[in-house]
C-alpha positions as CSV (number, residue, x, y, z in Angstrom):
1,X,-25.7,-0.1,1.3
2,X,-22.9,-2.9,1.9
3,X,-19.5,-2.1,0.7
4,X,-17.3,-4.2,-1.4
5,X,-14.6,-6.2,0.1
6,X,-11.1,-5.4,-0.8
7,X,-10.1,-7.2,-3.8
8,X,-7.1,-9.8,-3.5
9,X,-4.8,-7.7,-5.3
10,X,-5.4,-4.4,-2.9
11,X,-5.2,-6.3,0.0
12,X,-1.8,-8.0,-2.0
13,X,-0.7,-4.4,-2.0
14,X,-1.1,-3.5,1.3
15,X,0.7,-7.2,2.3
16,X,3.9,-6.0,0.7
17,X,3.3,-2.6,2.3
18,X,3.5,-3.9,5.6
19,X,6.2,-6.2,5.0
20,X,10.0,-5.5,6.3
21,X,12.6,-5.4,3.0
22,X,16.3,-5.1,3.3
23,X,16.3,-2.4,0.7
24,X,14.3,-1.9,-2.6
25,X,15.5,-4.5,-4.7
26,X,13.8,-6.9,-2.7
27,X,10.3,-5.3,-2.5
28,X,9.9,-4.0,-6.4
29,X,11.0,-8.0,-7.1
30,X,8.0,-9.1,-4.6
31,X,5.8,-6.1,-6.3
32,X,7.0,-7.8,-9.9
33,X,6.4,-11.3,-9.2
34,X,3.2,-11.3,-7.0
35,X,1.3,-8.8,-8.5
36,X,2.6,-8.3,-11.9
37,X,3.3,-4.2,-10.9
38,X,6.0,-1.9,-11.6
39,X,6.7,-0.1,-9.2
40,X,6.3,2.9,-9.5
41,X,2.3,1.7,-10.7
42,X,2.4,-0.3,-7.0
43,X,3.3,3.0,-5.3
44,X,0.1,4.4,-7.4
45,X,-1.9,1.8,-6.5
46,X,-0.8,1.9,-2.4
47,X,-1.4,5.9,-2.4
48,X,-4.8,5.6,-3.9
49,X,-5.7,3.1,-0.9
50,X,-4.6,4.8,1.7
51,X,-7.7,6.8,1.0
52,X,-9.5,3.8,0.6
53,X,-12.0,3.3,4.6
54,X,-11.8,-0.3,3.3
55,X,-8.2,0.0,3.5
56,X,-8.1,1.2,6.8
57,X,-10.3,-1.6,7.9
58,X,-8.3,-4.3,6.9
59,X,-4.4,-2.8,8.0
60,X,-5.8,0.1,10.4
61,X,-2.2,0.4,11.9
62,X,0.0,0.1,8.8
63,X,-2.7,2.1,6.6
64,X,-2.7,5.0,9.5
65,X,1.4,5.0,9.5
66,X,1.8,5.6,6.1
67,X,-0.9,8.1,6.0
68,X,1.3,10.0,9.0
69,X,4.3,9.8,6.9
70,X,2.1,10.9,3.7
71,X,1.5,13.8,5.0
72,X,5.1,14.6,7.0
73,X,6.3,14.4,3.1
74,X,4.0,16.6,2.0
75,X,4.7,19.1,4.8
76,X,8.6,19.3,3.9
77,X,8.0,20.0,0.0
């Protein structure tokens, strides 16, 4: 059986994860205006597809960094 493809607004989310922001006023505006998110729903969202093999597909490198620093965050609680 065939997998979906991402839709536009998980691969949206994973876009803006990638991208470099000076701080986080920039990147909860971009998360605001593109995709209509608050951030703290983006940050959801972007957790939820780190799981996602589709994910990983489409960013392998950024999907596999944040999963690294997923779990280093988890480790120090």
């Amino acid at each position: 059986m065939e997998r979906a493809e991402l839709s536009e607004r998980d691969r949206a989310v994973l876009d803006i994860a990638g991208r470099a922001f000076t701080g986080p006023g920039p990147r909860e505006r971009a998360v605001r205006e593109r995709l209509g998110l608050s951030p703290t729903a983006y940050f959801q969202l972007l957790n939820a597809l780190l799981d996602d093999p589709r994910a990983l597909e489409y960013a392998p490198g950024l999907v596999n960094r944040l999963r690294r620093e997923r779990e280093r965050l988890r480790d120090e609680r």
